[in-house]
C-alpha positions as CSV (number, residue, x, y, z in Angstrom):
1,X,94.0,82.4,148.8
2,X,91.6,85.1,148.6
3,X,89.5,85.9,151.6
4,X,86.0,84.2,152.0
5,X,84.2,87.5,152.8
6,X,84.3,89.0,149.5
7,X,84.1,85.9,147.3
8,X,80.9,84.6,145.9
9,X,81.1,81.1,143.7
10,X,78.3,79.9,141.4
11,X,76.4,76.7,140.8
12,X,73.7,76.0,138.0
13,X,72.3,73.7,135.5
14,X,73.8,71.6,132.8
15,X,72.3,72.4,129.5
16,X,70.0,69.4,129.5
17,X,68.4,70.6,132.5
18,X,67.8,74.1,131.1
19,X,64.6,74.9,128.8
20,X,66.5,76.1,125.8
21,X,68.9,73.3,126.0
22,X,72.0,74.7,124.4
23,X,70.2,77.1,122.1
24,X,71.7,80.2,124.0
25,X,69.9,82.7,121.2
26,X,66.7,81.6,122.8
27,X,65.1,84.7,124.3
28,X,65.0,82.7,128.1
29,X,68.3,82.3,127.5
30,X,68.9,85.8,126.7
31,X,66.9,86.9,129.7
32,X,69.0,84.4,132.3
33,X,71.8,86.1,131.0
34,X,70.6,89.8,131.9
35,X,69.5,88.7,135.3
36,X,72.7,87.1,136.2
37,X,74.4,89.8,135.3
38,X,72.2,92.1,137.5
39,X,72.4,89.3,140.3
40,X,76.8,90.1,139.7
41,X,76.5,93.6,139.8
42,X,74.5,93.2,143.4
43,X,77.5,91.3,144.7
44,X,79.7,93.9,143.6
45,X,77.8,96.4,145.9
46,X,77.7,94.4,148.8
47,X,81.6,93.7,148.6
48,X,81.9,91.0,146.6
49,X,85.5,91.1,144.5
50,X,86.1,87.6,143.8
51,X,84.1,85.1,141.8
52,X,84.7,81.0,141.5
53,X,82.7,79.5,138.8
54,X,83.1,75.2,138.4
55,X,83.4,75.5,134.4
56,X,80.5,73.0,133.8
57,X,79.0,73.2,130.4
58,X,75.9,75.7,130.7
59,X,74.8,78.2,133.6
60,X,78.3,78.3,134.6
61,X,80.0,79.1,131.5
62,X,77.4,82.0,131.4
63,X,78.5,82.8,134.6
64,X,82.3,83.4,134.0
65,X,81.5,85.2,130.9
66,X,79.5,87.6,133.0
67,X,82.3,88.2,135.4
68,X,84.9,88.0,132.9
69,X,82.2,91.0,131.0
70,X,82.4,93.0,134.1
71,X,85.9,92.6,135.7
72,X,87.6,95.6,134.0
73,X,84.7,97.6,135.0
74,X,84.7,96.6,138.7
75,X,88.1,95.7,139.5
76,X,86.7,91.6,140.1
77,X,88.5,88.5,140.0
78,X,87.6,85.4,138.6
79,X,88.7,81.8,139.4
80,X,88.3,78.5,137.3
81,X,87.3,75.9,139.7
82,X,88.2,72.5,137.5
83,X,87.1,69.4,138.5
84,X,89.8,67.5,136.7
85,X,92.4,68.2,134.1
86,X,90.1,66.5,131.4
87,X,86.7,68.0,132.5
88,X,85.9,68.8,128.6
89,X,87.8,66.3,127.4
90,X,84.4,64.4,125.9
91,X,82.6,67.6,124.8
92,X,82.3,68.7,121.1
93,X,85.3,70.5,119.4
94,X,83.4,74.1,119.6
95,X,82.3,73.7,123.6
96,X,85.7,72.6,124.0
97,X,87.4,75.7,122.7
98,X,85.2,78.0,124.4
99,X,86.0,76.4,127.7
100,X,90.0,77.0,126.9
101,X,89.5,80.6,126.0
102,X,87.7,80.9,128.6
103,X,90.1,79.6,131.5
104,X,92.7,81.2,129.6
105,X,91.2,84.3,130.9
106,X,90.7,83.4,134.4
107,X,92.9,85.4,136.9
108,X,93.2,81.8,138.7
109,X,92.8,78.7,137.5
110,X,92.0,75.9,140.6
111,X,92.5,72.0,139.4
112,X,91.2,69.8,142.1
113,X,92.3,66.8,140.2
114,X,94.0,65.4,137.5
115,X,91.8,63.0,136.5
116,X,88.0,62.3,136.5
117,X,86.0,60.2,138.9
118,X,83.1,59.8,140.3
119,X,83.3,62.3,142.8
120,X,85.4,64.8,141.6
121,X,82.4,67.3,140.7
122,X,81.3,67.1,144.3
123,X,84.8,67.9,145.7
124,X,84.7,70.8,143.1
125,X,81.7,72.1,144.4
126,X,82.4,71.4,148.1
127,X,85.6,73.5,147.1
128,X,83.4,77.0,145.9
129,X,81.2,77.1,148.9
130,X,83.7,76.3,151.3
131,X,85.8,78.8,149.9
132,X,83.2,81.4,149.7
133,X,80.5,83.6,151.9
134,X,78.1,83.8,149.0
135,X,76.5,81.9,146.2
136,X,74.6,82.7,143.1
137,X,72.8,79.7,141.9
138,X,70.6,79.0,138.7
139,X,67.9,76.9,140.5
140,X,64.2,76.7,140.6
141,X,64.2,72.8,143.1
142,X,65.5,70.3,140.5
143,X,67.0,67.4,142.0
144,X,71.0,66.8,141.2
145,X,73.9,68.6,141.6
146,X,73.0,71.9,141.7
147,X,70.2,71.3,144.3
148,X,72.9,69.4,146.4
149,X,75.6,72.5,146.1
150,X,73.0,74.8,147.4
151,X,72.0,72.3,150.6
152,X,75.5,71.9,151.2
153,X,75.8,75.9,150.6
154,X,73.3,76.8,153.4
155,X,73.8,73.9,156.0
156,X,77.4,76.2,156.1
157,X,75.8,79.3,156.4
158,X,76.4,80.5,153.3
159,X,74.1,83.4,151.6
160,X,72.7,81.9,148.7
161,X,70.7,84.4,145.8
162,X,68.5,82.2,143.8
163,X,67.9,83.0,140.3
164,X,65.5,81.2,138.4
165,X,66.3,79.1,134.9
166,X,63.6,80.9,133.5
């Protein structure tokens, strides 16, 4: 178990909540990307050495390839947080693959559950914040997951850096 003082997890939007969709060549896309990494590299100077992203399709798939990006550099862990076993087990052949060669790459890979129900996205997410002292999150008010991740974030005081979709 790594220490909660120098682990920062992640939470963000699906890509039907993002602007571009899944169309990551879109310049806003391109642009989220840059400022997430900058948002990273700021957690990096104030201490931060371990990252737990939940794997969802979208902001946080961008966000473990930004730590993955920068973990040689910095020294940084990353940890898979997996909902259930079959989290991608519905999503198109291509998604799919980058998911696997993705967690495949994780220092630690985290499986909350073997298989899928209702709840097991809010256990996952429970799971980061309770298990970190900061969070990044991709959020600009939108109701759903992401918003709730970020209430549950600061009603346990944890520090939350809010970067916008767009």
């Amino acid at each position: 178990m790594r220490e909660r003082n120098i682990t920062c997890c992640f939470s963000g939007y699906r890509p039907d909540k993002l602007p571009w969709g899944s169309n990551e060549n879109d310049p806003r896309c391109l642009d989220l990307k840059a400022r997430l990494k900058n948002a990273v590299e700021a957690a990096i100077r104030d201490g931060y050495r371990h990252f737990i992203v939940g794997m969802a399709a979208g902001a946080d798939l961008y966000c473990c390839e930004t730590v993955l990006a920068l973990r040689r550099q910095y020294g940084i862990t990353v940890e898979a947080a997996v909902p259930c076993r079959n989290q991608a087990q519905r999503w198109s052949p291509a998604a799919r693959k980058r998911y696997e060669n993705l967690l495949a790459l994780c220092d630690q890979v985290t499986v909350l559950q073997e298989q899928y129900d209702r709840d097991c996205m809010l256990r996952r997410n429970r799971y980061m914040v309770d298990h970190a002292a900061m969070m990044i999150a991709v959020f600009d008010g939108k109701s759903g997951g992401t918003r709730y991740t970020v209430d549950y974030a600061v009603a346990h005081n944890v520090k939350v850096d809010f970067v916008s979709p767009v």
